[in-house]
N, C-alpha and C positions, 0 to 999 in steps of 0.2 A: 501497735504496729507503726513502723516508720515508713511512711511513704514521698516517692520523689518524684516529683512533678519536673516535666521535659516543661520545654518551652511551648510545645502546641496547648500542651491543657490549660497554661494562662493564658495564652490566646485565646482561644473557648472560652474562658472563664473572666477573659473581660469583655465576650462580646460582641470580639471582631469577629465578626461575618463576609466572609471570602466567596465563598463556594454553596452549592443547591445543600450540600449535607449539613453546612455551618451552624446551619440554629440551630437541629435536631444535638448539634455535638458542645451548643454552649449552653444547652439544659441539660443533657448529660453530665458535664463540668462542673456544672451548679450544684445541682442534687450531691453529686460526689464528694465536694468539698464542703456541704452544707454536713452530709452524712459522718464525713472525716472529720470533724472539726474535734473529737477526742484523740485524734491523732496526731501523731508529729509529722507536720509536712518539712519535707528539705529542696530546696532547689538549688542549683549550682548558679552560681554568679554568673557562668556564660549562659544561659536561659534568660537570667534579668536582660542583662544585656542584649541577647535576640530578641524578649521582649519588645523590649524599646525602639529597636530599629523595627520592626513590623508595625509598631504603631506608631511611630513618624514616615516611615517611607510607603508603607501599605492603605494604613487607615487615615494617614495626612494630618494626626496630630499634630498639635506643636509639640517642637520637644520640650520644652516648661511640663508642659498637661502629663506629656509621657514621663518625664521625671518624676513629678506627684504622684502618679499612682505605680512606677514602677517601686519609688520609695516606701508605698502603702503593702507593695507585698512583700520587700525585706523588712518589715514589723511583722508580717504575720508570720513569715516562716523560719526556717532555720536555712539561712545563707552559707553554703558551704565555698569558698574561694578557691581560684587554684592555685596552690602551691607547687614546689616543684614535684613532691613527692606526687599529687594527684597528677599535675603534668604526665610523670613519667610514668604512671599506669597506664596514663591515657595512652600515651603513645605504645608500650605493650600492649594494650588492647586493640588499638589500628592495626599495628603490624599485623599482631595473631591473628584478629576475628576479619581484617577487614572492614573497618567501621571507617566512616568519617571522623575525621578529628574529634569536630564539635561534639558529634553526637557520644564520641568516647571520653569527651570529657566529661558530659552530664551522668554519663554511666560511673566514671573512674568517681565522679565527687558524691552519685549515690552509697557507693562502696565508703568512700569516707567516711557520710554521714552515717554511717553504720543501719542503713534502709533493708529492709523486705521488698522493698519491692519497685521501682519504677515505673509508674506508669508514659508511657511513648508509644505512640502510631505510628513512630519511626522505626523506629526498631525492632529487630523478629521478637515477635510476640512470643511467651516461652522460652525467649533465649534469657539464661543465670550465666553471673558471674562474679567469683570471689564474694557466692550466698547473697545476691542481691539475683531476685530476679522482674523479669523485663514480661509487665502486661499491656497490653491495649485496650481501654478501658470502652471503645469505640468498634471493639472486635463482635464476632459472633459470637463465641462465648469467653466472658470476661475468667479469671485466672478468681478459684474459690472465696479468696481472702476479700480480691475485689469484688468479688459476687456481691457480699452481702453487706458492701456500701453503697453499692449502683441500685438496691432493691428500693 
């Protein structure tokens, strides 16, 4: 299975702690990707990049620190960029569905990576497109596939 990680599951999964639900969701993140690790993970280069700015502007890294370990997770996964061709899904996917840019770009670059599935707590949970579909791994109940990596 190919899975594509939004920007909040790196968040979680490196730690930062925002909010009362924060930890509970950056050992959920852990376990996931400790479970996943026979998987192919894919993120979109805009995710790296929100990365980054949430842990310089939120968590008050430096950006050196955020560098190094945003670098440590384009090694682990499968970095998808956006081209124009992902651009301009994207923007068919705003228009049509109503998304935010950003977020239709992480969607439009899972569709590239040729992904099952998205995981995002941004996005309606259930919601598929162009055979990728969109779970929350942080939901009541997680989508079967991710069922029994979160177990």
């Amino acid at each position: 299975m190919r899975l594509a990680l939004d920007t909040n599951i790196l968040v979680y999964a490196e730690g930062l702690v925002f909010g009362p639900d924060d930890g509970a969701k950056h050992a959920m993140a852990l376990r996931l990707l400790e479970n996943a690790r026979d998987e192919v993970l894919v993120v979109a280069r805009q995710s790296l990049a929100e990365l980054h700015r949430v842990m310089v502007r939120k968590a008050r890294l430096s950006p050196e620190e955020a560098s190094r370990r945003v670098g440590l997770w384009s090694e682990r996964v499968l970095v998808i960029d956006t081209d124009a061709m992902t651009f301009e899904a994207a923007l068919e996917l705003s228009s049509d569905h109503g998304l935010q840019i950003f977020d239709a770009i992480i969607l439009a670059a899972a569709v590239e990576g040729r992904c099952d599935l998205l995981l995002s707590e941004d996005l309606q949970d259930g919601f598929a497109w162009r055979g990728v579909g969109v779970s929350n791994p942080f939901g009541a109940k997680p989508e079967r596939r991710l069922a029994r990596l979160l177990a």
